[in-house]
DOMIFI-646156 format. One record per residue (C-alpha): residue in one letter; x negated, y, z. Coordinates in steps of 0.05 Angstrom, whole numbers, plus 5000, padded with zeros to 4 digits. Layout:
+---+------+------+------+
! r !    X !    Y !    Z !
+---+------+------+------+
! A !    X !    Y !    Z !
...
+---+------+------+------+
This chain:
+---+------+------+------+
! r !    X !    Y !    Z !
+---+------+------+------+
! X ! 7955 ! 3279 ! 4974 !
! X ! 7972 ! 3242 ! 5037 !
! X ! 7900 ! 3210 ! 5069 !
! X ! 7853 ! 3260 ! 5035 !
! X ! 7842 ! 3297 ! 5106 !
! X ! 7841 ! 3230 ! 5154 !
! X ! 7801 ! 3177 ! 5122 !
! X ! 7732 ! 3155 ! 5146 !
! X ! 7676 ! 3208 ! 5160 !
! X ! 7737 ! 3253 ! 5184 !
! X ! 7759 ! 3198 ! 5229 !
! X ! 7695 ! 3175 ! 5254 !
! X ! 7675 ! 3252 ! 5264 !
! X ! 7744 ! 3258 ! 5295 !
! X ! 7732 ! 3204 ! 5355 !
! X ! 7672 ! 3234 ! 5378 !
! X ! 7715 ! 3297 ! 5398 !
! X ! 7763 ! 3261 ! 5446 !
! X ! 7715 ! 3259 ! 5500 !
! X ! 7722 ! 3321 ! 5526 !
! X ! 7798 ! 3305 ! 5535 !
! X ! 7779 ! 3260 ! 5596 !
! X ! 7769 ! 3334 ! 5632 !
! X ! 7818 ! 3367 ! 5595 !
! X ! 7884 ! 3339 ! 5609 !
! X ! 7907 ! 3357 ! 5686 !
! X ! 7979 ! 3368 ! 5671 !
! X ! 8016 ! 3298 ! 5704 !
! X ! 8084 ! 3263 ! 5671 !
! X ! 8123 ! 3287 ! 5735 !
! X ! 8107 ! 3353 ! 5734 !
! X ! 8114 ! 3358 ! 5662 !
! X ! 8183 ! 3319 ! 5650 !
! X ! 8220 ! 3365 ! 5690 !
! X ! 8254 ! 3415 ! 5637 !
! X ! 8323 ! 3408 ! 5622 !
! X ! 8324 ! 3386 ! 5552 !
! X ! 8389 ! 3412 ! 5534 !
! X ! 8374 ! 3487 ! 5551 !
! X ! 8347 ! 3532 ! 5508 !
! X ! 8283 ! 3527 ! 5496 !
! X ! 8217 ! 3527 ! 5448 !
! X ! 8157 ! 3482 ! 5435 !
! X ! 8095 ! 3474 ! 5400 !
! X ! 8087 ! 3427 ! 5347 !
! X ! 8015 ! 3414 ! 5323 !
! X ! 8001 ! 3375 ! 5268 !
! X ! 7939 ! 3355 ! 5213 !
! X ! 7971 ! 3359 ! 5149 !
! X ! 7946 ! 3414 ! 5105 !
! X ! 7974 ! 3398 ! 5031 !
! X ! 8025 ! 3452 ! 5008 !
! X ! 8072 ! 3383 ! 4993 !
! X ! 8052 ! 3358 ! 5062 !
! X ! 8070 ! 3435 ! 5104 !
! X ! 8136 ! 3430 ! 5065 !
! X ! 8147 ! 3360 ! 5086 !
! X ! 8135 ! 3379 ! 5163 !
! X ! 8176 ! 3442 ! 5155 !
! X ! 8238 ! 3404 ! 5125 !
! X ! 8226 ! 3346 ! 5176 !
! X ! 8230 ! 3399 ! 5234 !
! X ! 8288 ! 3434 ! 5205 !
! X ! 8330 ! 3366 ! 5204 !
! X ! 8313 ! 3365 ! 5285 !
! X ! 8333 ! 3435 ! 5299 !
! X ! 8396 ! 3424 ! 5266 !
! X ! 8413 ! 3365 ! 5311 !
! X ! 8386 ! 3405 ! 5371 !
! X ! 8406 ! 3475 ! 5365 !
! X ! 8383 ! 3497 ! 5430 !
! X ! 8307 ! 3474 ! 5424 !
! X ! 8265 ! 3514 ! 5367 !
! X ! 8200 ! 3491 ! 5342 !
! X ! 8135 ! 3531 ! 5332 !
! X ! 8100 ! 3487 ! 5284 !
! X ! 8019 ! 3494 ! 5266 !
! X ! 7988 ! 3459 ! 5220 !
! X ! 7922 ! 3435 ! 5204 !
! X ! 7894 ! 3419 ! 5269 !
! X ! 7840 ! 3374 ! 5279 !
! X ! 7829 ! 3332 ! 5343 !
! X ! 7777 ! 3387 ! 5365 !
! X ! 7823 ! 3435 ! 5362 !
! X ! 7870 ! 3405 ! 5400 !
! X ! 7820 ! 3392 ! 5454 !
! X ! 7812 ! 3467 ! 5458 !
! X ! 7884 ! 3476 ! 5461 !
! X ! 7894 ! 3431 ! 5515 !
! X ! 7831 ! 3451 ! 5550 !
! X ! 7861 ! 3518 ! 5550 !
! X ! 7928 ! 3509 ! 5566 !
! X ! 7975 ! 3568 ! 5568 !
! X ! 8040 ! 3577 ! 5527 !
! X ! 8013 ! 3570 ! 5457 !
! X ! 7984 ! 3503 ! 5468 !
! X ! 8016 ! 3443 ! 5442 !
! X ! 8076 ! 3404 ! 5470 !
! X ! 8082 ! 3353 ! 5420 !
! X ! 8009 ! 3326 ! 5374 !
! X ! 8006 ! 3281 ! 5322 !
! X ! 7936 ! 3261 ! 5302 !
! X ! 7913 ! 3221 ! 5243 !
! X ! 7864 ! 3188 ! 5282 !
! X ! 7893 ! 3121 ! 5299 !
! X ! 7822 ! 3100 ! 5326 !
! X ! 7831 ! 3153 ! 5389 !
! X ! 7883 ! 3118 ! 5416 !
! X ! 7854 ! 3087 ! 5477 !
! X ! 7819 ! 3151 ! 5501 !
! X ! 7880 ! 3193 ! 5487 !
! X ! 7920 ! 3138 ! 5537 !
! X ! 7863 ! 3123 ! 5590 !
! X ! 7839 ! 3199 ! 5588 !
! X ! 7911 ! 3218 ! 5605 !
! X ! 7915 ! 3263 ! 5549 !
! X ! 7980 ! 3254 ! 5532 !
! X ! 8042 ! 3215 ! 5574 !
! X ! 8059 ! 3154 ! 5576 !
! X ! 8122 ! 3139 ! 5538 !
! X ! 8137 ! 3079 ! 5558 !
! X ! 8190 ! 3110 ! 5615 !
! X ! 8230 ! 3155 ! 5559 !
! X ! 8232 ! 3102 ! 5513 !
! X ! 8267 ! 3060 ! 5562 !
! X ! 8308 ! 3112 ! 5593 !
! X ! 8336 ! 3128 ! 5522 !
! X ! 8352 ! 3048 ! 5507 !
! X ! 8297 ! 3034 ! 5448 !
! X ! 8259 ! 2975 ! 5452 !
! X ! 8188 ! 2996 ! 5407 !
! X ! 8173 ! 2920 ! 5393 !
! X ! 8247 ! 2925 ! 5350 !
! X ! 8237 ! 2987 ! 5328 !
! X ! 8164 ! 2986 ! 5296 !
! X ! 8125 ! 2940 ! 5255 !
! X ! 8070 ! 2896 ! 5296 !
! X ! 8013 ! 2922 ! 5276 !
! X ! 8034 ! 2989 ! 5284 !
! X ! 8070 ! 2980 ! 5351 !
! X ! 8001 ! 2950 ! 5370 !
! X ! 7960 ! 3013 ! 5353 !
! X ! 7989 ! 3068 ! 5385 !
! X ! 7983 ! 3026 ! 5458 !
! X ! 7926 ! 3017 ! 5504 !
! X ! 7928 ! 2975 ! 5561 !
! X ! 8006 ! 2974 ! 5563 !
! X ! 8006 ! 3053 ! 5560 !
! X ! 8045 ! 3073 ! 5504 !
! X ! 8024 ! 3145 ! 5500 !
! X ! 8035 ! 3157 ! 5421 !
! X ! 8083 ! 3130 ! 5383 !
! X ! 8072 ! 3117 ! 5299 !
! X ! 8092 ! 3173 ! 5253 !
! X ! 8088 ! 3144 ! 5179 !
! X ! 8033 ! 3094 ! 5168 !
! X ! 7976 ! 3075 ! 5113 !
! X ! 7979 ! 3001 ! 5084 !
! X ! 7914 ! 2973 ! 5043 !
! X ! 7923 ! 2941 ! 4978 !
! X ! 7885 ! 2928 ! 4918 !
! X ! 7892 ! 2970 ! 4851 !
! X ! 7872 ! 2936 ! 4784 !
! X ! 7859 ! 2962 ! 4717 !
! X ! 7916 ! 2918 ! 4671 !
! X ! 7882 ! 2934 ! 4610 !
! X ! 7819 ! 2912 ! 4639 !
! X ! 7854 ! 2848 ! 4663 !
! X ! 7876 ! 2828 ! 4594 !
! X ! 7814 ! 2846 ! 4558 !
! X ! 7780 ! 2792 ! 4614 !
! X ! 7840 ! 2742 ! 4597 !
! X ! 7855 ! 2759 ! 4673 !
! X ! 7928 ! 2740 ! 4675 !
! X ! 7954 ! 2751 ! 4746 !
! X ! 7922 ! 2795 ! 4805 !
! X ! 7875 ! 2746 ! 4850 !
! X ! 7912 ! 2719 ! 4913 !
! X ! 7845 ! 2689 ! 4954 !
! X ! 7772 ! 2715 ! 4959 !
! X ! 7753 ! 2664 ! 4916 !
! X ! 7792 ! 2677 ! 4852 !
! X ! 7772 ! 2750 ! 4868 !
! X ! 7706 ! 2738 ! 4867 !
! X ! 7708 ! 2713 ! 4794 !
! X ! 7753 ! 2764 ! 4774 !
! X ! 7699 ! 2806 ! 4802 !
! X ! 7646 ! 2782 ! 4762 !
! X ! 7688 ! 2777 ! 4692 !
! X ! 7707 ! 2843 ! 4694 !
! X ! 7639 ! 2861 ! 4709 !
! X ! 7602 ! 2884 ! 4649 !
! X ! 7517 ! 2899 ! 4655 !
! X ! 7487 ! 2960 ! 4614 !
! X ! 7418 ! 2957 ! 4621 !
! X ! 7396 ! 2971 ! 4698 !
! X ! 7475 ! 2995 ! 4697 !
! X ! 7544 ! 2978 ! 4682 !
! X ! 7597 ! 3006 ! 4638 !
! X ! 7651 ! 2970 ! 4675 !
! X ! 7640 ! 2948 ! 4742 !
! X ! 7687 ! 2893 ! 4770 !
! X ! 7698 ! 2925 ! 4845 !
! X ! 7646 ! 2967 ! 4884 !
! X ! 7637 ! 2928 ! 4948 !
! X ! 7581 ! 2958 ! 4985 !
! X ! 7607 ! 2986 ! 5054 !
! X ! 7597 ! 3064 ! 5030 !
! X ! 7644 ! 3040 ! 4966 !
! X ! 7698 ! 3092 ! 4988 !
! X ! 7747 ! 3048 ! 5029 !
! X ! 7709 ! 2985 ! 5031 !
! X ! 7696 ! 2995 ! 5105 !
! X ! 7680 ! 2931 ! 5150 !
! X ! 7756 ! 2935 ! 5189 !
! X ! 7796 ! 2938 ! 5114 !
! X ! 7758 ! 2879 ! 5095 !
! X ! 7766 ! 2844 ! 5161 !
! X ! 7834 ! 2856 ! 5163 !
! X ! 7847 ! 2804 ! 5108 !
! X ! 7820 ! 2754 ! 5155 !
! X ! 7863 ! 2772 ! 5218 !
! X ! 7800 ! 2779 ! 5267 !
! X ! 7801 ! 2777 ! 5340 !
! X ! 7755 ! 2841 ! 5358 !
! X ! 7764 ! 2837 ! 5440 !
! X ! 7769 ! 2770 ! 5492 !
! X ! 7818 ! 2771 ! 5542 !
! X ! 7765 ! 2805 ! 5580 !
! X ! 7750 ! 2869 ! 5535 !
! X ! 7687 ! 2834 ! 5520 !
! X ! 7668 ! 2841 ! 5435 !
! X ! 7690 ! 2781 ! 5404 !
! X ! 7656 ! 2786 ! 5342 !
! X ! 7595 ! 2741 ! 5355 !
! X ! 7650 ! 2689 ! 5372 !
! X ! 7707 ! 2695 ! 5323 !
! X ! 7687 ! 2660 ! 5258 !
! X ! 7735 ! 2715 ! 5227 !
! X ! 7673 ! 2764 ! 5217 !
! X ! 7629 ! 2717 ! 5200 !
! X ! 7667 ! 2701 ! 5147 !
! X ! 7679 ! 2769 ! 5125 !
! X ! 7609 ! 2789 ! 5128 !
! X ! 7593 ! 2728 ! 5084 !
! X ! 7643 ! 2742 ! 5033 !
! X ! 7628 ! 2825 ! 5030 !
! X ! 7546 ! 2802 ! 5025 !
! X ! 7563 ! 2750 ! 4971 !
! X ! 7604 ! 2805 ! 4931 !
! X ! 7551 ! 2846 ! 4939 !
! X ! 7486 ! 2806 ! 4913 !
! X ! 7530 ! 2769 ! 4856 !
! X ! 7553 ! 2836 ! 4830 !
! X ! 7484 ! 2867 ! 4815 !
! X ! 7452 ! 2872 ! 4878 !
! X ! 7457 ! 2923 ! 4938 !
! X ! 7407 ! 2978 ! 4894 !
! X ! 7433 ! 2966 ! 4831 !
! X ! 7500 ! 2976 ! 4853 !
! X ! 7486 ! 3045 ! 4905 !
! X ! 7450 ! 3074 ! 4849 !
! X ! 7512 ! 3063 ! 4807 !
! X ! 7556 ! 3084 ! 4863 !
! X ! 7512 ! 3151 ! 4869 !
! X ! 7533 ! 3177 ! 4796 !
! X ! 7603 ! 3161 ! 4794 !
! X ! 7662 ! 3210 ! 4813 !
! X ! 7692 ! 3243 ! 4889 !
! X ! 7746 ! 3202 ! 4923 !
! X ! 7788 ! 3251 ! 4925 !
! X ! 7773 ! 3282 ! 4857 !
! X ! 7800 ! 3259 ! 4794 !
! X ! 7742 ! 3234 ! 4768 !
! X ! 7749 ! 3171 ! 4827 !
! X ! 7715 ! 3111 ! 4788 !
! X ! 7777 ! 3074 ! 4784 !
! X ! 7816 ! 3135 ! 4748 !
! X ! 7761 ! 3136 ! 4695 !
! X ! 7762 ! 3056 ! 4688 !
! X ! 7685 ! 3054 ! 4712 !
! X ! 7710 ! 3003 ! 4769 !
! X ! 7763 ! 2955 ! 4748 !
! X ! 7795 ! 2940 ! 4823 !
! X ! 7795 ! 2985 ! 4877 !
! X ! 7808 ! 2974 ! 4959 !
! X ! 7848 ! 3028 ! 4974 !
! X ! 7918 ! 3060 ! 5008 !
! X ! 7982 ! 3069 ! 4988 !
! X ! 7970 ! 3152 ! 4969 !
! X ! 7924 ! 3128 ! 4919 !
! X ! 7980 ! 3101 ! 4868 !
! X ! 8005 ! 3183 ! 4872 !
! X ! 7925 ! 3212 ! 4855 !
! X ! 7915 ! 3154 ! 4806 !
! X ! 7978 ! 3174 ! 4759 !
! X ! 7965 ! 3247 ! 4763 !
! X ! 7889 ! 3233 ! 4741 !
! X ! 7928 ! 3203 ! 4677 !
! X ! 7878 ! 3137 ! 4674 !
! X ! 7891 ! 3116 ! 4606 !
! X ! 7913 ! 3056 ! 4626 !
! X ! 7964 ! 3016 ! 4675 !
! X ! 7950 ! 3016 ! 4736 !
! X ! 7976 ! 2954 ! 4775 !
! X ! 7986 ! 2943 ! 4856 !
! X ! 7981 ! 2880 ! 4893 !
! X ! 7962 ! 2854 ! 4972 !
! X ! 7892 ! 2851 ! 4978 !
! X ! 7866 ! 2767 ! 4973 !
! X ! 7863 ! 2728 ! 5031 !
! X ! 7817 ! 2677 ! 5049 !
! X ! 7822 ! 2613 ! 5017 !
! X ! 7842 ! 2575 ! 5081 !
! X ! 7889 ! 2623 ! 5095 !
! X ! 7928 ! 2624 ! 5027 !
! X ! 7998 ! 2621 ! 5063 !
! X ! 7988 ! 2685 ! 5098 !
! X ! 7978 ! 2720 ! 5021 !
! X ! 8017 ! 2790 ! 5027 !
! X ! 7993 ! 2812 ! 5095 !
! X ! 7943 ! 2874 ! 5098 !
! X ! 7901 ! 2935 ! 5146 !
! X ! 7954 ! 2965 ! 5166 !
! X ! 7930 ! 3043 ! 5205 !
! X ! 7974 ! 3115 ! 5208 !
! X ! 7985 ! 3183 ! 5238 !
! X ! 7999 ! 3184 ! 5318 !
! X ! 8049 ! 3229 ! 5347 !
! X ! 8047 ! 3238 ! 5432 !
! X ! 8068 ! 3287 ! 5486 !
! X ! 8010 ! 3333 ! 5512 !
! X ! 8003 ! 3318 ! 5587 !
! X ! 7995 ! 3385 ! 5595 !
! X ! 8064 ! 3407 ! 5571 !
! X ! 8119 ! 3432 ! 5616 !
! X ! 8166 ! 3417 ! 5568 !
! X ! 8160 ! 3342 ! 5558 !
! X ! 8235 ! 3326 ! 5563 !
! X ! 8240 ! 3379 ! 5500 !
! X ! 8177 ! 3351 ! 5465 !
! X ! 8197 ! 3280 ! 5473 !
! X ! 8268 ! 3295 ! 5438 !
! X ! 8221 ! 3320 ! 5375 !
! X ! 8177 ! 3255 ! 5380 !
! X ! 8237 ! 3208 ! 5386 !
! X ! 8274 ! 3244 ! 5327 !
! X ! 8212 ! 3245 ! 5286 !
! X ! 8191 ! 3182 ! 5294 !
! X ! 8260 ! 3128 ! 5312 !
! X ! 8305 ! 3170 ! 5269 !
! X ! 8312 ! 3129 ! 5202 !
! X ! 8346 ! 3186 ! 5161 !
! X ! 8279 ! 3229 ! 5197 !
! X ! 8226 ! 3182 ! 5176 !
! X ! 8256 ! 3162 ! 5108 !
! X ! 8260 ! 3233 ! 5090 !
! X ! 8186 ! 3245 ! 5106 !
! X ! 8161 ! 3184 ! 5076 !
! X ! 8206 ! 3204 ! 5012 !
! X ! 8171 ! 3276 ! 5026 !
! X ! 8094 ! 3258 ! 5031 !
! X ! 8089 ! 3194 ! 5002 !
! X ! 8071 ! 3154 ! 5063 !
! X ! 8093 ! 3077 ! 5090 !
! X ! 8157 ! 3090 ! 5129 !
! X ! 8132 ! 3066 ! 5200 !
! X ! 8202 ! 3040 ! 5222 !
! X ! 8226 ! 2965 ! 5200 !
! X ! 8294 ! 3004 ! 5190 !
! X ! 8262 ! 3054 ! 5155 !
! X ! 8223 ! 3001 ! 5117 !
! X ! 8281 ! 2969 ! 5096 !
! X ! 8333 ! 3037 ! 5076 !
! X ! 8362 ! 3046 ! 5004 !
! X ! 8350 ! 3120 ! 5011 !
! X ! 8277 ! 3099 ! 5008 !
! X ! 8252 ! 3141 ! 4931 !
! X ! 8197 ! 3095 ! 4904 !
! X ! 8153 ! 3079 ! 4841 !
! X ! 8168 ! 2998 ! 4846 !
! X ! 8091 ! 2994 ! 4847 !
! X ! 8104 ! 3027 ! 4920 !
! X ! 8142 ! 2962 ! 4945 !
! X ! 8075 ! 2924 ! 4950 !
! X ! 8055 ! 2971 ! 5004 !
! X ! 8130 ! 2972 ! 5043 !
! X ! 8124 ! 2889 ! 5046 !
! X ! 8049 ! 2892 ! 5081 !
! X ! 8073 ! 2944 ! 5128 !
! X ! 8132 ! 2894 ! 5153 !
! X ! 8095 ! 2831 ! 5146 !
! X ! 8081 ! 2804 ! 5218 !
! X ! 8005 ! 2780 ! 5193 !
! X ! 7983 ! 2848 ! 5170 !
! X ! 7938 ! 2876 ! 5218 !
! X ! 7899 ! 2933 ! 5253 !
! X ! 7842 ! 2955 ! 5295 !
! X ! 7853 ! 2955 ! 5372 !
! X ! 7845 ! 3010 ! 5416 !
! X ! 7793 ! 3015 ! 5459 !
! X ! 7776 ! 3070 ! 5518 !
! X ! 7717 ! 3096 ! 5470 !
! X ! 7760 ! 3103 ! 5407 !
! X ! 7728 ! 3074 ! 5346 !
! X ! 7655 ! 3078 ! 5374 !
! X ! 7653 ! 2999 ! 5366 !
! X ! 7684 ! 3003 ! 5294 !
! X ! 7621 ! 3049 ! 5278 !
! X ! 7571 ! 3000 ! 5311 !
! X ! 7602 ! 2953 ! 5275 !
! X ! 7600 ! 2978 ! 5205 !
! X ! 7523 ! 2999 ! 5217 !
! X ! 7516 ! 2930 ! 5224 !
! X ! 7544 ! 2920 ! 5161 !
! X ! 7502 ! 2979 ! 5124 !
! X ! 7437 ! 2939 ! 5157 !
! X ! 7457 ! 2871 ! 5134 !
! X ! 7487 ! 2890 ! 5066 !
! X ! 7421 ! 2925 ! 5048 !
! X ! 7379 ! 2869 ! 5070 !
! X ! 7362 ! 2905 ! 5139 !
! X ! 7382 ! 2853 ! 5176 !
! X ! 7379 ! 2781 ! 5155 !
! X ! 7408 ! 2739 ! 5208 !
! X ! 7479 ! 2739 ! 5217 !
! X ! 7495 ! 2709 ! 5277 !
! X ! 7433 ! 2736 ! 5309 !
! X ! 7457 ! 2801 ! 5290 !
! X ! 7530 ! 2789 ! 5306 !
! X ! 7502 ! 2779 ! 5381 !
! X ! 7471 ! 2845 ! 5376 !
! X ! 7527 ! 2887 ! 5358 !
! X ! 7575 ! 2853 ! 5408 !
! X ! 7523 ! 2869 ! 5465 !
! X ! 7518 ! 2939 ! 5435 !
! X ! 7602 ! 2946 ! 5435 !
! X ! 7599 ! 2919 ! 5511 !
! X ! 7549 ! 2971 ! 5530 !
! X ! 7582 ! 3022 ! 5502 !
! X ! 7646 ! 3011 ! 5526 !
! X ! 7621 ! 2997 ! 5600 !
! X ! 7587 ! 3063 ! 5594 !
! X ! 7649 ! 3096 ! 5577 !
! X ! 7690 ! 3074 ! 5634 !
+---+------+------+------+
């Protein structure tokens, strides 16, 4: 299923590779752009996706561009991590990639400041498409760094929340909740206590609770993560506060932070069937839009339902909006053929038959508003939920920055440390982490 190979320890594993790319990439945009795009030709296409449903996805995907360019032929490999496309590049030679797409939204700002791959700002414009039109906000936001535009988004993820229906009705739970609050006593109705246990646990909110990570919670609250200055802004925005608050709360009203790891520790993979939300062991469930797909072929037992994740209670209007994150697609600096690979990239990802198609294919959030909006778009209606919080201008995403997600993991740490009762002071330890992020960052430049 779509997300099983990106999501978080791949991810976070995934931006420590980048580095290197700073003395990979020596290939420049000029010297690369200069192929004649119209002459035959061949390029190399690597990708992550590894799923037999996924490969045929790509392959049909690339077939529909081949048959609108004749003349340029695409040698497509799959399942390539980041690291392996810092070999390739490192390398260079015919067999390394022209055109990369990466699920590992968080590398952004080192694959634009290391010069990794182009800047696309120039063939965008030369071929008369205006990204800010053609992409949703929070997507057109995180594949940019700095005003380089060196990837562009290729299907995206959108974060909702799953509830057990039969669970609902059992609690006399009549709607899914639209703020924190009424989630928070959904929470604890549909929690039910067996001895130092549960046999039905409301929602898992510790930080290691599969996707509960500190930006999908945050995103509900539409944080500021950088000042005008690149300084952290977390000490400052009362956004994180909040959400640290609300996730702690959670945490000590369902059961406490041991009670509810040592329940977390027996329950089932999250990519196997035996997830606790397929079983009905946890009654809601943070999670992405490929979950619906791995839910249904788990056969639960029960109907599953789909709605935006709550919102704060102050912020009730904005209900609907979500974390919205994706796969990347950019031109290797390196390339000599970036005329050629940019055709792929714009067909791939501006295309709205192209990205329907794929989306239809793999199951992902179409990352075009046209897309978004087509009636060749093949859906379970459940699906919808996730199609609105990818075009809703308040859904939002994690910045780039020019050391990848290096201050998301400082900042989740954080959250491990205060969850668990490490750390006790919030805004003593809010102060910490952003001097920790500016550090870092400063080191990296």
């Amino acid at each position: 299923m779509p997300g099983m190979s990106r999501k978080a320890a791949t991810a976070l594993a995934a931006s420590a590779s980048i580095a290197l790319l700073v003395s990979a990439c020596t290939g420049s945009a000029e010297s690369g752009a200069q192929d004649d795009a119209s002459k035959e030709t061949t390029i190399n296409f690597w990708h992550a996706w590894s799923a037999p449903g996924e490969v045929e996805g790509v392959k049909t995907l690339v077939a529909g561009f081949e048959k609108a360019h004749p003349n340029i032929h695409v040698n497509v490999v799959g399942n390539m991590t980041d690291d392996k496309v810092n070999q390739a590049l490192r390398a260079g030679g015919s067999k390394a990639p022209d055109v990369v797409s990466s699920f590992t939204t968080n590398n952004v700002g080192k694959f634009c400041s290391s010069g990794a791959f182009v800047d696309l700002n120039p063939f965008f414009e030369k071929a008369g498409i205006d990204p800010e039109k053609t992409f949703p906000k929070a997507m057109n936001e995180y594949t940019q760094f700095e005003g380089n535009r060196c990837t562009v988004p290729l299907l995206g993820d959108a974060y909702g929340l799953y509830y057990n229906k039969t669970a609902f009705e059992e609690a006399g739970i009549t709607a899914p909740p639209r703020t924190w609050s009424e989630f928070e006593a959904d929470a604890k109705k549909l929690t039910k206590p067996k001895g130092d246990s549960f046999s039905q646990l409301g929602f898992m909110p510790n930080y290691h609770g599969w996707e509960s990570t500190t930006e999908h919670y945050f995103g509900q609250f539409s944080p500021t993560y950088f000042d005008s200055s690149g300084k952290s802004n977390i000490a400052k925005d009362p956004a994180f506060e909040a959400g640290f608050t609300l996730q702690k709360k959670l945490v000590d009203e369902l059961g406490g932070y041991q009670k509810l790891e040592k329940y977390r520790s027996k329950l089932g993979d999250e990519w196997g069937p035996k997830h606790p939300f397929h079983t009905g062991q946890v009654a809601m469930q943070l999670d992405g839009e490929w979950r619906l797909g791995m839910a249904e072929e788990a056969k639960p037992g029960f109907e599953i339902g789909v709605a935006p994740l709550p919102v704060p209670d102050d912020q009730a209007d904005q209900y609907g909006k979500g974390y919205i994150t994706g796969t990347i697609a950019g031109v290797a600096a390196t390339s000599k053929k970036q005329n050629a690979a940019w055709e792929l990239v714009k067909y791939m990802t501006t295309d709205t038959d192209a990205v329907v198609g794929f989306a239809n294919a793999i199951h992902n959030v179409p990352s075009t508003l046209a897309a978004l909006k087509s009636p060749k778009l093949k859906y379970d209606p459940r699906f919808k939920t996730f199609l609105d919080i990818a075009s809703n201008p308040d859904s939002t995403t994690t910045p780039a920055s020019i050391n990848g997600g290096t201050y998301l993991v400082t900042i989740q740490q954080f959250g491990y440390d205060y969850e668990s009762g490490k750390e006790t002071d919030l805004k003593a330890g809010l102060q910490k982490t952003a001097a920790q992020i500016d550090t870092d960052i400063a080191q990296a430049k």
